[in-house]
DRENTI-63729 format. One line per 10 residues: number of its first residue (from 1); their letters; for each residue y negated, z negated, x of N, C-alpha, C, O, CB. Coordinates in steps of 0.1 Angstrom, whole numbers, padded with zeros to 4 digits, m for minus. Atoms other than C-alpha are relative to their C-alpha. Glycine has a CB too. Layout:
NUM) A) Y:Z:X:Y:Z:X:Y:Z:X:Y:Z:X:Y:Z:X  ...
END
This chain:
1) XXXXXXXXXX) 0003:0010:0009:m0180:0117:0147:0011:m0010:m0003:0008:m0021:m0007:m0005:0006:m0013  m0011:0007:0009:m0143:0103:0138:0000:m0011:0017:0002:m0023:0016:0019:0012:m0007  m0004:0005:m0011:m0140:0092:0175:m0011:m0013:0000:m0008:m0025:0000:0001:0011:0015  0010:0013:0001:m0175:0071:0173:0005:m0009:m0013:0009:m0020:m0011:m0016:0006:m0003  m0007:0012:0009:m0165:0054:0141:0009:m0007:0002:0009:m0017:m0004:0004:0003:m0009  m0015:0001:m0002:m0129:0048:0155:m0009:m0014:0015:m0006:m0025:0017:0013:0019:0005  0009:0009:m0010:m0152:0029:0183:m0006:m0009:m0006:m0004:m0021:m0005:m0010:0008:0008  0009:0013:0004:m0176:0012:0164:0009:m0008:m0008:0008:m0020:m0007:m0014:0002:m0008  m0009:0011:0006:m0147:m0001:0140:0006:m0007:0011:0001:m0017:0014:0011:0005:m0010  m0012:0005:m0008:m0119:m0009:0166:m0009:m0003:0018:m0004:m0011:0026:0015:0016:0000
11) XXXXXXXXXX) 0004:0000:m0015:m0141:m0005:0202:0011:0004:0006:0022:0008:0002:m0005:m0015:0007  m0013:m0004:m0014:m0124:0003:0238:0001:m0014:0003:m0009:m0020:0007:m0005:0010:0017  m0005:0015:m0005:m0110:m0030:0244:0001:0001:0015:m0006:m0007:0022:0016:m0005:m0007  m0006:m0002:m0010:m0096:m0019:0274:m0012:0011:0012:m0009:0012:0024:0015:0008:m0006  0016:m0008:m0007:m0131:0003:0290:m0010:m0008:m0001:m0020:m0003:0002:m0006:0013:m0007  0010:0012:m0006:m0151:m0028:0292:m0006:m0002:0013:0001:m0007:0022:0005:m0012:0000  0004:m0003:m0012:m0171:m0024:0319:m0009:m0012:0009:m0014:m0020:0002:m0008:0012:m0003  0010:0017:m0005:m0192:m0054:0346:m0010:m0004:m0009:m0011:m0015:m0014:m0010:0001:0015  0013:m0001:0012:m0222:m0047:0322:0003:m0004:m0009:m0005:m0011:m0015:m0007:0012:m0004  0000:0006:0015:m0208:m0055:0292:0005:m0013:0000:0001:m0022:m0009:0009:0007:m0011
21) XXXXXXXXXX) m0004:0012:m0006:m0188:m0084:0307:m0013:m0007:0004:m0012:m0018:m0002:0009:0001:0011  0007:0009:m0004:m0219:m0100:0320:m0008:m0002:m0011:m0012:m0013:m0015:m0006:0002:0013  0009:0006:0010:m0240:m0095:0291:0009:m0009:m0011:0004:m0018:m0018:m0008:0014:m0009  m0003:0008:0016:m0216:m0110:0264:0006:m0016:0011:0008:m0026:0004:0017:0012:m0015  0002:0013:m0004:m0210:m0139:0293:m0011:m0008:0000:m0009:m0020:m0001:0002:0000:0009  0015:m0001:0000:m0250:m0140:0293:m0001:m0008:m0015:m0005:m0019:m0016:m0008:0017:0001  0000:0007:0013:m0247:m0147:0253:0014:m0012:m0003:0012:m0022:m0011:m0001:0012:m0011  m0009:0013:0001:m0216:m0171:0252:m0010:m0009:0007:m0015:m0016:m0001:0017:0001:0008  0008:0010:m0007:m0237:m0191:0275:m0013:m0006:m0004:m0017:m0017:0000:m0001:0006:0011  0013:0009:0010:m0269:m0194:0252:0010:m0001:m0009:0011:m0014:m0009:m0016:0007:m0006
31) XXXXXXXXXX) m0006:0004:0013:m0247:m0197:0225:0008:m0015:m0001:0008:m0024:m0010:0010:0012:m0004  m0007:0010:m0005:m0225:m0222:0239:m0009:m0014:0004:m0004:m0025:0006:0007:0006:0011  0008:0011:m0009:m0256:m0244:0254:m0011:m0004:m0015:m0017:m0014:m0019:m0010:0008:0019  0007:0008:0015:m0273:m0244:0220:0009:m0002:m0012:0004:m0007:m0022:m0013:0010:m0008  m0008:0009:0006:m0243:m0253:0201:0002:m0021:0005:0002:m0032:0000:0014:0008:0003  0000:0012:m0011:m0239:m0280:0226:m0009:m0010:m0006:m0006:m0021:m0011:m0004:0004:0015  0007:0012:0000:m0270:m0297:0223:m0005:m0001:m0015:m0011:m0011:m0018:m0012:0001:0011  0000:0008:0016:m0271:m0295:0181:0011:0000:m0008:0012:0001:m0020:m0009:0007:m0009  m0015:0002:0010:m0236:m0301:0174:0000:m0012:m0015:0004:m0010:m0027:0014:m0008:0014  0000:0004:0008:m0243:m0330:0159:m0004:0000:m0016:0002:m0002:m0026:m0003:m0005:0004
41) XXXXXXXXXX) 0004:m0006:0015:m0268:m0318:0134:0004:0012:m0007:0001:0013:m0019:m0012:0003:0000  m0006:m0008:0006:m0250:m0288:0128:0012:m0003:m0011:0014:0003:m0022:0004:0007:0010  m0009:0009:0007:m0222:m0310:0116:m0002:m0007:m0014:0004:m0007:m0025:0002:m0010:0009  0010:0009:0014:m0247:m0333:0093:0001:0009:m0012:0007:0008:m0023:m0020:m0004:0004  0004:m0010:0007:m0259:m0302:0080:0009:0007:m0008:0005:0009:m0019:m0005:0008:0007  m0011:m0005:0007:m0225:m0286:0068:0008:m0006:m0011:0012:m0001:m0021:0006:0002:0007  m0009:0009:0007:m0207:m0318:0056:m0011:m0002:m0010:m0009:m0002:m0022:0008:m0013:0009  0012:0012:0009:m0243:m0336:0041:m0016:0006:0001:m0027:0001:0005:m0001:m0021:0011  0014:m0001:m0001:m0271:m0314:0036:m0009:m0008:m0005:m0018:m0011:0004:m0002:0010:m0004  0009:0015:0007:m0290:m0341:0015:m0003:m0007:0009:m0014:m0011:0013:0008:m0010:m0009
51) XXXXXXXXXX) m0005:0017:m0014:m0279:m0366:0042:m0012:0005:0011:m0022:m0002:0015:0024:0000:0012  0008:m0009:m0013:m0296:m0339:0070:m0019:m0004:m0004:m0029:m0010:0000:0005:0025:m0002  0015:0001:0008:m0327:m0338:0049:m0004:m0011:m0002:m0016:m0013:m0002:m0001:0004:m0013  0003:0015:0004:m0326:m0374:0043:m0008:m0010:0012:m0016:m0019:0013:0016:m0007:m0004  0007:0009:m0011:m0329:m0383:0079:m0012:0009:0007:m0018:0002:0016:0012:m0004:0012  0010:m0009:m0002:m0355:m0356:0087:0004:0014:0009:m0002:0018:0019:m0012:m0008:0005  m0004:m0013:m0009:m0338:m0326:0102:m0003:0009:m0013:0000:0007:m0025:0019:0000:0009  0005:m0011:0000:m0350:m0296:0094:0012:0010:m0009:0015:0019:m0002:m0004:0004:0016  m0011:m0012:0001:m0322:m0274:0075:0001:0016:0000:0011:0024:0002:0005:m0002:m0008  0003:m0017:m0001:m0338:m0239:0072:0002:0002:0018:0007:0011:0022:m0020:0005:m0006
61) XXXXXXXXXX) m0002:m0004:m0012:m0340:m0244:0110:0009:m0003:0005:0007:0003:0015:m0006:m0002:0006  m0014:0001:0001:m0303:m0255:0114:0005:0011:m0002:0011:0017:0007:0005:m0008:m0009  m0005:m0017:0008:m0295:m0223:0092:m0004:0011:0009:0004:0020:0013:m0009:0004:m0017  0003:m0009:m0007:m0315:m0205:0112:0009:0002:0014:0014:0012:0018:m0012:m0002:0000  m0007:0006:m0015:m0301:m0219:0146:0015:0010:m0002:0020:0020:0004:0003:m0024:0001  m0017:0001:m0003:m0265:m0216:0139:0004:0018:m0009:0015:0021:m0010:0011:m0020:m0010  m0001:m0011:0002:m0272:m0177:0121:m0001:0013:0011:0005:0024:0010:m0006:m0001:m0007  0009:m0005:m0010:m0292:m0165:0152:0015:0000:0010:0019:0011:0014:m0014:m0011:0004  m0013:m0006:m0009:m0257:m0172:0174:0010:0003:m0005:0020:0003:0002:0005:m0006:0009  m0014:m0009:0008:m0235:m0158:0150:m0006:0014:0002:0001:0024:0003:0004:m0003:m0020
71) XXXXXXXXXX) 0005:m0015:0001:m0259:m0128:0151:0001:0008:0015:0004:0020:0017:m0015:0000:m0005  0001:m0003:m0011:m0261:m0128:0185:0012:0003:0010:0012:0012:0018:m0007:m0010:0003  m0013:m0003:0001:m0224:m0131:0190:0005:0014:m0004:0010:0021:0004:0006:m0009:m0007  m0005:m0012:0008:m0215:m0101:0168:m0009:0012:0006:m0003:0022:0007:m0003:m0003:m0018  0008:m0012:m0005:m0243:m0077:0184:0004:0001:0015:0001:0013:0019:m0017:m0002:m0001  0000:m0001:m0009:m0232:m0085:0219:0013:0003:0001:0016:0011:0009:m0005:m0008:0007  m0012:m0007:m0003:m0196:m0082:0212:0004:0011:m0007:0015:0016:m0004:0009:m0007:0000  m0006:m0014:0002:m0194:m0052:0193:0004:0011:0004:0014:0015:0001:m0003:0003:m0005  m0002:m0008:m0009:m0197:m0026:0216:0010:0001:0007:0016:0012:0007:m0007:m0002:0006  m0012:0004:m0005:m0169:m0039:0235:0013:0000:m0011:0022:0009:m0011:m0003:m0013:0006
81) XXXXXXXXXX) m0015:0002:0013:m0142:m0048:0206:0001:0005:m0012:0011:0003:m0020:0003:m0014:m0005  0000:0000:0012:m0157:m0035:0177:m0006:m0008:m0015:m0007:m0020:m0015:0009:0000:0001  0004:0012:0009:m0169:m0047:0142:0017:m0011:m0007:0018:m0023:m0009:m0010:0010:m0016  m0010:0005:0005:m0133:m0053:0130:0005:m0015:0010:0005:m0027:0008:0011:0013:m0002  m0008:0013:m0008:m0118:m0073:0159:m0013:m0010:m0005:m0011:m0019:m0012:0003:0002:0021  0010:0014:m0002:m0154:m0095:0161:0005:m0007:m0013:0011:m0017:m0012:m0021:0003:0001  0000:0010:0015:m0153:m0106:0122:0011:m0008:0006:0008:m0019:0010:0005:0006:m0017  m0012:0007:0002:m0115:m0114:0128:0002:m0011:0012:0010:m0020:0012:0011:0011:m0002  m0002:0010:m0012:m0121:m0132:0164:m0003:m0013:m0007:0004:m0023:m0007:m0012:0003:0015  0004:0011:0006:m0145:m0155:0141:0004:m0010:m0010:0001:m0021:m0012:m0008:0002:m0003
91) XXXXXXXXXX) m0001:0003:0020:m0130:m0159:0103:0014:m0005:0006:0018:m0016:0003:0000:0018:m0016  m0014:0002:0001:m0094:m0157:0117:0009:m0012:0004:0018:m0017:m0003:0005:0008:0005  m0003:0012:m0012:m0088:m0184:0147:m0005:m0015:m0011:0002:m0025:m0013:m0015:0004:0019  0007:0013:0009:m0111:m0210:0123:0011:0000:m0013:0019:m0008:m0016:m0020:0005:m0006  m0008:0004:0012:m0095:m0203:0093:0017:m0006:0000:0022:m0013:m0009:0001:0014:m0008  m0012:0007:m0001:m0059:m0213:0107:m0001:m0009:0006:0005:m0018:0001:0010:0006:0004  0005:0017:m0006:m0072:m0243:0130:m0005:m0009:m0012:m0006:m0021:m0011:m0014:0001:0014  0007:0012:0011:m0089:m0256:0095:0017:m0003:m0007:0020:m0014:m0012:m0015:0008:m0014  m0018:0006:0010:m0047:m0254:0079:0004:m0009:0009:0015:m0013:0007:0016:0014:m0004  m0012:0004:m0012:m0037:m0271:0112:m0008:m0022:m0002:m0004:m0033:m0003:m0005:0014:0025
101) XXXXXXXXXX) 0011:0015:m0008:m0063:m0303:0118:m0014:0000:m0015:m0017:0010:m0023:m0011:0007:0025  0008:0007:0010:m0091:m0324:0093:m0010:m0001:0011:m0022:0002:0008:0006:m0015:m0009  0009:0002:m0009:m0107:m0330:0126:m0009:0013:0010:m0004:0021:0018:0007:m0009:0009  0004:m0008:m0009:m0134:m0312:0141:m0001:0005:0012:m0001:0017:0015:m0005:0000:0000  m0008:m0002:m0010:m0129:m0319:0173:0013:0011:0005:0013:0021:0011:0004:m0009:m0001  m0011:m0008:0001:m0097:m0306:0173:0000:0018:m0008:0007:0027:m0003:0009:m0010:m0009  0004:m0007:0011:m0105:m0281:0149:m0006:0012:0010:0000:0023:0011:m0010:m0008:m0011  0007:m0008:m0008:m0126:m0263:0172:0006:0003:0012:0002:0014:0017:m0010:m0004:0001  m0009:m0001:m0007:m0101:m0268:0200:0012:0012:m0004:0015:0022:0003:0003:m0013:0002  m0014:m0008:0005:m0070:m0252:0181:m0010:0012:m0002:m0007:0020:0006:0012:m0006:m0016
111) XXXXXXXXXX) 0009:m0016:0003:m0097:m0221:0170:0001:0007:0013:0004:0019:0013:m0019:m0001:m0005  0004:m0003:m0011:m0102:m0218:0207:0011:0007:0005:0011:0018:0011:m0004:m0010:0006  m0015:m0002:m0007:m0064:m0216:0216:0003:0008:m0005:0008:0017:0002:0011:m0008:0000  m0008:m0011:0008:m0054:m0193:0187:m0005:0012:0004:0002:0021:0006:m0001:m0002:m0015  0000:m0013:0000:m0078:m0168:0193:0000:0002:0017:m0002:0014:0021:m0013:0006:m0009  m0004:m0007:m0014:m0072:m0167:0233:0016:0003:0002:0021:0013:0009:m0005:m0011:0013  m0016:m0007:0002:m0033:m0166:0227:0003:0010:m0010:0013:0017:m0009:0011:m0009:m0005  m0002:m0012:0010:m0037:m0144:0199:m0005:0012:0010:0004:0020:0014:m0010:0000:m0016  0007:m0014:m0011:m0059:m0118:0223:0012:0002:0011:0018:0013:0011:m0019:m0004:0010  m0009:m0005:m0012:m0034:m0121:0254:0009:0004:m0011:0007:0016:m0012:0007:m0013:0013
121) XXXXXXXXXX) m0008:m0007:0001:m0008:m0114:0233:0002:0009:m0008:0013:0016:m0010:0006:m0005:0000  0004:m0020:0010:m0022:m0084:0208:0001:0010:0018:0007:0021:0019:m0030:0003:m0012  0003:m0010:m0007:m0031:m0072:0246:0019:0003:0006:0026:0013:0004:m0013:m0004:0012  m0014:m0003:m0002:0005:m0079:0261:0012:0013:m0012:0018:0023:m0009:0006:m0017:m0002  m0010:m0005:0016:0026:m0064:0224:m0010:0018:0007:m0005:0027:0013:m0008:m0012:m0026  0006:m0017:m0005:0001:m0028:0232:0001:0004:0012:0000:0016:0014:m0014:0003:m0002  0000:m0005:m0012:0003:m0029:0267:0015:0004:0000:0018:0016:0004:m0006:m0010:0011  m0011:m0004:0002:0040:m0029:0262:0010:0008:m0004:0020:0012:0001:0002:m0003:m0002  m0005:m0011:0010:0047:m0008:0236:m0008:0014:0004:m0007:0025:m0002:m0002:m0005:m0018  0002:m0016:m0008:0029:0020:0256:0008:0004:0011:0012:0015:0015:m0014:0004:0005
131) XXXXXXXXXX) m0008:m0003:m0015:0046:0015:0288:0016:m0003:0000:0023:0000:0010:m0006:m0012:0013  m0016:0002:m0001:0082:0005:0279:0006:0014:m0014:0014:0023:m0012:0005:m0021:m0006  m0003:m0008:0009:0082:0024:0241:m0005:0016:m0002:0001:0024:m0009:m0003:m0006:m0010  0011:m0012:m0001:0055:0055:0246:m0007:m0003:m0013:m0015:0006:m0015:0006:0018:m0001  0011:0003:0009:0038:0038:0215:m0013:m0002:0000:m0015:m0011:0008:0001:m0008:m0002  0011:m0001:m0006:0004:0040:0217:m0009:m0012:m0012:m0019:m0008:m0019:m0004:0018:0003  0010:0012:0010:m0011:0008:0195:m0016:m0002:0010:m0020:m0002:0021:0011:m0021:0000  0015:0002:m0010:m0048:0003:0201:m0003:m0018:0003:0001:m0027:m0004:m0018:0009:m0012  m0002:0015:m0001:m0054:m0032:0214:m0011:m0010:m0003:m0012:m0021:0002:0003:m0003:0013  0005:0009:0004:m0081:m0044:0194:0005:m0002:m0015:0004:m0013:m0021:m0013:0001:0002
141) XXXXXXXXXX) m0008:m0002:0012:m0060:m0031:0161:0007:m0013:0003:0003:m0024:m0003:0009:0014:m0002  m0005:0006:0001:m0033:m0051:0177:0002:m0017:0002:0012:m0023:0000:0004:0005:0003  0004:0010:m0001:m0050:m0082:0185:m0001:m0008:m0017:0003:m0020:m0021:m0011:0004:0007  0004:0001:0017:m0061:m0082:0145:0012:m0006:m0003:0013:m0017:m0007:m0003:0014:m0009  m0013:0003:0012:m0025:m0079:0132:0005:m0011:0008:0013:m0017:0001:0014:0013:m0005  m0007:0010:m0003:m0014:m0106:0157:m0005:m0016:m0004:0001:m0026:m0008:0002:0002:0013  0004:0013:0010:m0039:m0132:0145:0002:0000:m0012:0007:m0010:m0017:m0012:m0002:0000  m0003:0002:0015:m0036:m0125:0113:0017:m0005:m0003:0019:m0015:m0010:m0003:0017:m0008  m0012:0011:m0001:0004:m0134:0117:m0003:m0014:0000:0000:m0021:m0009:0008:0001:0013  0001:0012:m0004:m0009:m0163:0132:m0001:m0012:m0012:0006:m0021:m0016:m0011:0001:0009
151) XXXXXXXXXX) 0004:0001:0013:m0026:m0169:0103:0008:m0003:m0008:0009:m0015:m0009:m0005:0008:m0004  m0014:m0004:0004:0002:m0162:0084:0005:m0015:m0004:0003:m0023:m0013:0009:0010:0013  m0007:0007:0000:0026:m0184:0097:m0008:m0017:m0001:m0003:m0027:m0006:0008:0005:0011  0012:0013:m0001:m0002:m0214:0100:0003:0002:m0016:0013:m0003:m0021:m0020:0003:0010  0001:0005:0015:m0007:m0211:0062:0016:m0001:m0009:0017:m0008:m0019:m0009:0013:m0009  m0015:0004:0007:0033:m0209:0052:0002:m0012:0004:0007:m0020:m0004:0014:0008:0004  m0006:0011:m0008:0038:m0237:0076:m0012:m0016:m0010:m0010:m0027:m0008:m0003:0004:0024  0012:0009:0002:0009:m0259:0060:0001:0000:m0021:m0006:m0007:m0028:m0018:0009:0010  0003:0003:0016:0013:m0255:0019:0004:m0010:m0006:m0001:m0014:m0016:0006:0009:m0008  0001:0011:0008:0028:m0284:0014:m0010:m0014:0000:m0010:m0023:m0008:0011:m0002:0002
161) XXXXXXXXXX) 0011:0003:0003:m0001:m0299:0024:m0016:0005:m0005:m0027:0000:m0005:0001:m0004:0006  0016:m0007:0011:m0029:m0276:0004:m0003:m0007:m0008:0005:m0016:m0010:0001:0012:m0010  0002:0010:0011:m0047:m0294:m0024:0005:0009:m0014:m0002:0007:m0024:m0018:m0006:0000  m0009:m0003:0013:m0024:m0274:m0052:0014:m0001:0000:0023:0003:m0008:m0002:0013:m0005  m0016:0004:0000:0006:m0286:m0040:0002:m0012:m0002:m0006:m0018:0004:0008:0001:0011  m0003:0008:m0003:0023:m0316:m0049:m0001:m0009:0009:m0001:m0021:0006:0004:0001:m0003  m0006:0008:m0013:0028:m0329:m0012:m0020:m0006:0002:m0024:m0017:0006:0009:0014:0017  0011:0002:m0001:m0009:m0328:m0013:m0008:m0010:m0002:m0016:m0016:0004:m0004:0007:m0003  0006:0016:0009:m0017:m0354:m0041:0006:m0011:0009:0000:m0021:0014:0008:m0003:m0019  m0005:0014:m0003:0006:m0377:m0028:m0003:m0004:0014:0001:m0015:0017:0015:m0001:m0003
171) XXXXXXXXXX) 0004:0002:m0012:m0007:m0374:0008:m0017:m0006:0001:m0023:m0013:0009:0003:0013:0008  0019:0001:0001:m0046:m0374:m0003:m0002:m0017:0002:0004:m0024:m0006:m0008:0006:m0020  0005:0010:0003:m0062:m0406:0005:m0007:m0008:m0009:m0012:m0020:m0008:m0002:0000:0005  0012:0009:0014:m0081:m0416:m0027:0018:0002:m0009:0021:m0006:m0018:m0023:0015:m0010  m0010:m0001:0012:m0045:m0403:m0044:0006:m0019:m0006:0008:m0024:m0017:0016:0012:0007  m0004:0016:m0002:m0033:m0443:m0036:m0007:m0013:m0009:m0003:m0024:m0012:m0003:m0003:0015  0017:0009:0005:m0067:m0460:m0051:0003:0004:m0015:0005:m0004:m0023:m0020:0008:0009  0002:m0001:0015:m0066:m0437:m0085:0016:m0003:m0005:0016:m0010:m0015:m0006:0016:m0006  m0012:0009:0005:m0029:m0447:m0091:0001:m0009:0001:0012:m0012:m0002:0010:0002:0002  m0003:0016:m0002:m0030:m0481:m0083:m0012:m0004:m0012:m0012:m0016:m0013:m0003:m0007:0020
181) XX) 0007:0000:0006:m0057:m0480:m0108:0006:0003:m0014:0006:m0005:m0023:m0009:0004:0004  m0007:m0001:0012:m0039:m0461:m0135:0007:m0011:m0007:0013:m0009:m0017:0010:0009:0002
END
């Protein structure tokens, strides 16, 4: 029982087999092709639900859309990495590309990079520290604690632009408009 739990939290990262590889290529690939073709309204929908509604898109079915491949994501990669790594592949990479960039574009680019350099190098740091130290780190654990650094350093590096820091007001674009008004 401790070993299945220790699996379904953490997975075998490293015992991934063609079958699980093709299926969770199988779902990146719907997931990816129906992001694709409702990026835009997915976008509307987040920033301006009103706005979404206003021009006649649908938002229960938006909600639905863009739940369906988060769900679909998380069921196909668990098996493989686990529940822990999946959350943190999704929450972690986004949440430091949103301290980095205002733009989505970008935004979604830097998510992309963080969490494929974060993964090579959770796998590098465990593959290492078993073969040079006799350490035995598991490598979806160490994937975790290396995004989460990432993370980390992304949010030290970024506070002075947060909106409770000084650097913040005086960078904000409306800050210019209500003092010139004061």
């Amino acid at each position: 029982f401790t070993s299945d739990l220790t699996v379904f939290l953490f997975g075998r990262l490293l015992a991934v087999d063609a079958s699980e590889l093709a299926e969770t290529a199988a779902v990146a690939a719907i997931v990816l092709a129906t992001c694709a073709m409702i990026h835009k309204e997915l976008v509307l929908e987040a920033f301006d639900p009103a706005a979404a509604e206003a021009m006649g898109y649908r938002s229960w079915l938006l909600d639905l859309a863009i739940n369906a491949a988060i769900a679909l994501v998380v069921v196909a990669a668990v098996k493989a990495v686990g529940t822990v790594l999946v959350i943190a592949l999704i929450v972690t990479p986004a949440a430091a590309a949103r301290l980095l960039t205002d733009r989505i574009g970008a935004m979604m680019i830097a998510s992309c990079a963080i969490g494929v350099a974060s993964g090579w190098l959770g796998l590098v740091i465990s593959f290492d520290g078993a073969v040079q130290f006799g350490l035995r780190f598991a490598s979806g654990a160490t994937i975790v604690v290396v995004m989460t650094l990432v993370f980390l350093v992304t949010f030290a590096a970024s506070m002075p632009r947060l909106p409770w820091s000084a650097g913040f007001r005086r960078t904000w674009p409306g800050a210019r408009e209500a003092s010139s008004r004061g």
